[in-house]
N, C-alpha and C positions, 0 to 999 in steps of 0.2 A: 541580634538578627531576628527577625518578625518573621517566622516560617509563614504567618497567617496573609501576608500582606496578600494584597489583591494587584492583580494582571491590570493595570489601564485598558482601559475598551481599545484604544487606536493601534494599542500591542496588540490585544490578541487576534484584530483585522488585520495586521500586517507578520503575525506568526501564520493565519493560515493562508496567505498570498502567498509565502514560503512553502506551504504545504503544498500548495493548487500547485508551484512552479516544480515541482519534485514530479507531481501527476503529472506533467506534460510527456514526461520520459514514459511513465507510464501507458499513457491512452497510445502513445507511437510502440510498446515494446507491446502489449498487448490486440490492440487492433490494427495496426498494419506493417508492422516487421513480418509477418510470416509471408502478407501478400507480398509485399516487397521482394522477400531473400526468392519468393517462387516463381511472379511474375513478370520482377524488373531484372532482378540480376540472374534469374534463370539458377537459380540451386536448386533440388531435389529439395520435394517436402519431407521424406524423410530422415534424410540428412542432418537439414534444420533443425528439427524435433528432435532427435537425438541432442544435437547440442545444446538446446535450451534446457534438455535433463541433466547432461553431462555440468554444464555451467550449474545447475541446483548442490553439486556436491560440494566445489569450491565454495558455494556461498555458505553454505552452512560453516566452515573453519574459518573464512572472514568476518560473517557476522558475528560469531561468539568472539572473536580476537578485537574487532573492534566495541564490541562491548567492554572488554577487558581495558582496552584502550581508552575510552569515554572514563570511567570508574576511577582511571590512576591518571586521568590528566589535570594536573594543577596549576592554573595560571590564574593572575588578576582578571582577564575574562571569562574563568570560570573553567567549567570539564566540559560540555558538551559545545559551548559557543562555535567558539573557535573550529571545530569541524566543520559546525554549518557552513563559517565563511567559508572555509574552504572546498567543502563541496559546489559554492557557485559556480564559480570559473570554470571549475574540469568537468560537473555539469556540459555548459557549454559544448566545450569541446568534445567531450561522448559522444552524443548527440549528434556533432555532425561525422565525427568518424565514423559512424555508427550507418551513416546514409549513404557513404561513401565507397561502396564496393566496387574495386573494378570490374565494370560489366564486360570488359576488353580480354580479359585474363583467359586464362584457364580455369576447369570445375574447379581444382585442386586450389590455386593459387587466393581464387574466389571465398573458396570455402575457410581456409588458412584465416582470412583476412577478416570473415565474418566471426570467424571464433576468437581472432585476437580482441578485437575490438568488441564485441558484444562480453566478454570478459571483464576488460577495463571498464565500460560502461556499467554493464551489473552486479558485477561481483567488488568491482574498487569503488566506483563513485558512485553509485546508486545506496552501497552499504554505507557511506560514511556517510550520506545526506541520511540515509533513515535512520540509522540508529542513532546520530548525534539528533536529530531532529525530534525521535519519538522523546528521547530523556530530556528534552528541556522542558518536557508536560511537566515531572513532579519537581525539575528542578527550580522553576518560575514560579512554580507557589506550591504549598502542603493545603489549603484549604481545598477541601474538597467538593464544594460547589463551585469554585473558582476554576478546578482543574477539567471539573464537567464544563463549563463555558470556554474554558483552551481549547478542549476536544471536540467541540460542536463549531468554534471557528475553524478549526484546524478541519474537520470534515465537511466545511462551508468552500471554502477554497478552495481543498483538494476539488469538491462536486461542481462549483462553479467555474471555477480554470478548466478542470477538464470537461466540461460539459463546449467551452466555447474551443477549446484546442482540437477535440475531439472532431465539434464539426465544423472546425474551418480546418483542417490539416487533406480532407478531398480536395477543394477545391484549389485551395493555394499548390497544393503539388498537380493538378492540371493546367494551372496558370502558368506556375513560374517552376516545375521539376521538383525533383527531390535534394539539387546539389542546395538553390535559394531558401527551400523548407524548410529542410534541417536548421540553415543558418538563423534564420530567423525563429525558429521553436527554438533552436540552442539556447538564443540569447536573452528570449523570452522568459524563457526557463531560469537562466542562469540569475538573474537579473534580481530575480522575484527572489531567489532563493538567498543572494548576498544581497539581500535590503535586508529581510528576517532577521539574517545574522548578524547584521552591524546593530539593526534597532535594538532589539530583545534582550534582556537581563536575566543573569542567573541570580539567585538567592544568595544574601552576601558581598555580589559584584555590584549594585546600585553604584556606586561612587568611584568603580577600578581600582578598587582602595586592594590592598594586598592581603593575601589571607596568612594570617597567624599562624608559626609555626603548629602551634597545638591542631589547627585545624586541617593540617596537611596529613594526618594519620591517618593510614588506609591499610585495613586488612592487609594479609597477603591473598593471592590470588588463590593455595594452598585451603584458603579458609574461604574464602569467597565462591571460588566456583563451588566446591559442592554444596555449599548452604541454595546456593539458585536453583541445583540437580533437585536439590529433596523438596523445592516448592512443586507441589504439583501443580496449584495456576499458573507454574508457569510454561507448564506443557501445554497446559488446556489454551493459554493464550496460543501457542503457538500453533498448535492443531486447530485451533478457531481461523488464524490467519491461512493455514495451507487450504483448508476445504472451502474458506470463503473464497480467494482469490483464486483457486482452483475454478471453480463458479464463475466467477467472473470473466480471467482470463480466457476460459474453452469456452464463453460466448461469446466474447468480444472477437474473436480469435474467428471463430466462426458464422459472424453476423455477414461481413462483406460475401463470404459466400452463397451464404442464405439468400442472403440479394439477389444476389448475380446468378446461381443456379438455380433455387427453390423459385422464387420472386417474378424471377427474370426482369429487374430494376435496378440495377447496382446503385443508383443516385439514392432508392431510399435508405440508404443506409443513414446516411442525415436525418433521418426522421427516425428511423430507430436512436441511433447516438443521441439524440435531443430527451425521447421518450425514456431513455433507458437511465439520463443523467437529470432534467429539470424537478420531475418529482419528488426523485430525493431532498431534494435543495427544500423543498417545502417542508418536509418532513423534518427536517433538521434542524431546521427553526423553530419548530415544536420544543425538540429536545431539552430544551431547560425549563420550561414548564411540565412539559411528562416525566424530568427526573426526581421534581418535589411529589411528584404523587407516585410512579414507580421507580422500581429498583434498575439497576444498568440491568441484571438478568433478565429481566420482563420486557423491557422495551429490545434486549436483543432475541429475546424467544420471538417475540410478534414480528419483525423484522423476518426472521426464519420463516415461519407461517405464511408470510406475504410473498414471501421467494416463492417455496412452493406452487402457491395459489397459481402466482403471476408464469410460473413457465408453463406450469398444465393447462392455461386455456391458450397459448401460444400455441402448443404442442397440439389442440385441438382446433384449431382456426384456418388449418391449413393452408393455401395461401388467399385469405380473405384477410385483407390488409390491416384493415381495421380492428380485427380482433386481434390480431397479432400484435399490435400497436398499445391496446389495451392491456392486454397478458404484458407488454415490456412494461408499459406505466406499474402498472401494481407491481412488478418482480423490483422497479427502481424504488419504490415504496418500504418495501423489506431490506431491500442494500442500504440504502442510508443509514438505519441503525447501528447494522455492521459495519459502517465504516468510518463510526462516531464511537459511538456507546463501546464499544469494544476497545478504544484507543484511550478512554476515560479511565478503564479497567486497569490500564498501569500502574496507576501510582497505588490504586489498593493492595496491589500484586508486591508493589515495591513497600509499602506499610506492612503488609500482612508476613512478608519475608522478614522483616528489623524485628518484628515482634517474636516470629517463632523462633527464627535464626540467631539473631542481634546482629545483623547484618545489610546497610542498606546499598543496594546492588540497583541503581537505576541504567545503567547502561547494559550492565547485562539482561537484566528482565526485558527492559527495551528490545532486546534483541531477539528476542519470543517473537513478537510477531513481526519485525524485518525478516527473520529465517522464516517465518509462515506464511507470509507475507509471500516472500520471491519464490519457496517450491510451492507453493500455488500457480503464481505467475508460470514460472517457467514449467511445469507438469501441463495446465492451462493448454498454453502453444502446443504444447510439444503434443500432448494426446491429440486437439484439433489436427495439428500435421501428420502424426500418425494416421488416423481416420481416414484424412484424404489421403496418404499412401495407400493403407488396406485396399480402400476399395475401389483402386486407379481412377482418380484423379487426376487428368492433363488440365493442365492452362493451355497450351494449342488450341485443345477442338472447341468448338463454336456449341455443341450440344454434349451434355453429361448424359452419361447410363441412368436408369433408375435407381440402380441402385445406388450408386452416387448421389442423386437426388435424396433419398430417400436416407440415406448414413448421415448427412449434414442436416436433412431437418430433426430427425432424433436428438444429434448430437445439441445442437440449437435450442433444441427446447426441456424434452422428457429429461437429459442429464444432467439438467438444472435441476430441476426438482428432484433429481437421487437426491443430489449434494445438499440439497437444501434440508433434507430428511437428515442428513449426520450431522450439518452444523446444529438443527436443533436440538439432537441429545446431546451435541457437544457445549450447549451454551446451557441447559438445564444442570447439567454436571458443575455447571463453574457459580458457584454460590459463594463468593469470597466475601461478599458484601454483610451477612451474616455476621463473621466477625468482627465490622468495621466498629461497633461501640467498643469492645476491648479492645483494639489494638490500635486506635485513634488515642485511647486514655494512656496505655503500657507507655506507648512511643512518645507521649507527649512529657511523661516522668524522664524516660531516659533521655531526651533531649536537653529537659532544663537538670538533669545531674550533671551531663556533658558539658554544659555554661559555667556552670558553677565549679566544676575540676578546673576552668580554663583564667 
């Protein structure tokens, strides 16, 4: 088996159209689920918010369990494959159950219904698309420039799908509701995400040839999980995922309001969503040329730097549109890194554990930042809907308090750039790249011993 072999260009374009289709659930669970549960089906925002923290505790024992599960699955399509497929479909269908509240019901009945289904959705098929989907980065190839250009398509697609999902999902739910929207993101979604999975190859599976009994030996789980506890990148991965999408989610979360209360435009939120996602896309294209001259630490510290920058002149623009618009382009500037360079950082994570462990755990490391990844996300929402509970928030009335004004433009902008201030000491702390000449050389003995016993 050729650990080295290289990804086809047409793979790794149609790996990250799987990625972009995973984001679609995203830019909908992030930018407008909370308006939705508030002011389509009429839930209390803090109700909501409560359950998108409550949903953060189940996800933590799914994610880790299906990482367990990715690590011990052995079939002729490999470990992680096979999830993807099956993440497409029930994709789909989240998606639209996920839209589908009865607005007819009762609070009670309403709310039931939203926690069922935002459950299934996040915590069941959201976690089997991520984690199967992050582990076929080191599973697709061990060359490490190769893996940086997986994770620069894969954060191409995510930024590009969500960049057009993002701002066609206003309109199309003004045109045609949210029963037709859903259906059609579902499927779009779903769609993108079972092509990935049919196309894409694991290491070894090229030919669906069967794998050798020798090569179905796998830790026990006994020895496995705690080799993962004692990596520390792989906390750091995971706390890099929760305080970026933290960031993310409580702006996205809080743009449409911004809009509509701060603004008083609801439509430019399309012009935010465009500014907050195109620049990235440029940025990212860089990325294989800024990884031969810098390190993933470097290019995600600047990334962090750019956060900052970009929320404080927001924060200072008041509502002068144009500034605003600027502060989002730079703040899109910094994100992209994070949502590249950091997804590159696995497979170092997953070398740097074989080496010091002798253990290689790609489904669980994977799942560092799917668990940082969603308690971002859902902390994200939930603080945005807290906020507007604190400081009473009606969707009824026609005019906000100031202070209501005034809680959502903070929140919008200045608690970006807290977050942006932790993820940079949390990304200066993650130097794993350091090692990468020894534990590139360690792993590459014990691999050709492990050939040779077989």
């Amino acid at each position: 088996m050729n650990t080295n072999k290289k990804v086809p260009l047409w793979r790794k374009i149609i790996y990250g159209l799987g990625t972009g289709g995973g984001n679609i659930f995203s830019q909908i669970g992030a930018a407008f689920l909370l308006s939705y549960y508030t002011d389509t089906a009429m839930l209390g925002a803090a109700a909501i918010g409560t359950m998108f923290v409550v949903c953060r505790v189940f996800d933590g024992f799914s994610d880790l369990l299906m990482g367990v599960v990715v690590d011990r699955t052995r079939t002729k399509w490999g470990k992680a494959r096979p999830w993807v497929i099956l993440s497409g479909p029930l994709t789909f269908l989240g998606i639209v159950l996920l839209m589908h509240v009865p607005v007819a019901a009762g609070a009670s009945a309403k709310l039931i219904y939203a926690y069922a289904t935002y459950i299934f959705m996040s915590v069941v098929v959201y976690t089997i698309f991520g984690i199967a989907n992050t582990a076929m980065l080191p599973l697709m190839t061990r060359d490490p420039d190769d893996n940086t250009m997986l994770a620069t398509f894969s954060a191409l697609g995510n930024n590009i799908i969500g960049l057009i999902a993002g701002s066609a999902i206003t309109p199309l739910v003004l045109a045609l509701g949210w029963h037709w929207a859903s259906i059609i993101l579902g499927l779009v979604a779903g769609v993108l995400i079972l092509i990935s999975g049919l196309v894409n190859r694991e290491l070894g599976t090229e030919e669906e040839e069967e794998l050798k009994p020798e090569a179905a030996d796998q830790p026990s789980i006994k020895e496995q999980f705690p080799s993962v506890m004692k990596n520390r990148y792989f906390w750091l991965l995971l706390l890099i995922g929760v305080f970026s999408l933290l960031m993310n989610a409580n702006a996205i979360a809080a743009q449409s309001y911004y809009c509509n209360v701060v603004l008083g435009n609801a439509m430019f939120v399309s012009v935010l969503m465009a500014a907050g996602q195109a620049p990235g896309i440029v940025i990212l294209l860089l990325m294989p040329a800024i990884s031969k001259r810098w390190s993933k630490q470097a290019y995600l510290s600047m990334g962090a730097v750019l956060l900052i920058i970009g929320f404080v002149i927001a924060g200072l623009a008041g509502t002068n549109t144009t500034l605003v618009t600027i502060g989002v382009i730079i703040r899109s500037l910094g994100a992209g890194p994070l949502l590249s360079a950091v997804f590159a950082l696995v497979p170092d994570v997953v070398e740097y554990g074989y080496w010091k462990f002798g253990i290689r755990s790609e489904g669980l490391i994977s799942s560092a930042q799917s668990i940082g990844s969603k308690i971002g996300m859902g902390f994200g929402s939930g603080m945005c809907a807290w906020i507007l509970a604190a400081v009473g928030y009606d969707a009824t009335l026609e005019a906000q308090s100031a202070g209501v004004v005034s809680a959502i433009q903070f929140n919008y902008t200045y608690m970006g750039a807290i977050f942006g201030v932790v993820i940079l000491i949390l990304v200066l702390l993650t130097n794993v790249e350091k090692y990468a000449p020894q534990y590139r050389e360690a792993n590459a003995k014990k691999d050709q011993e492990a050939a040779a016993r077989r």
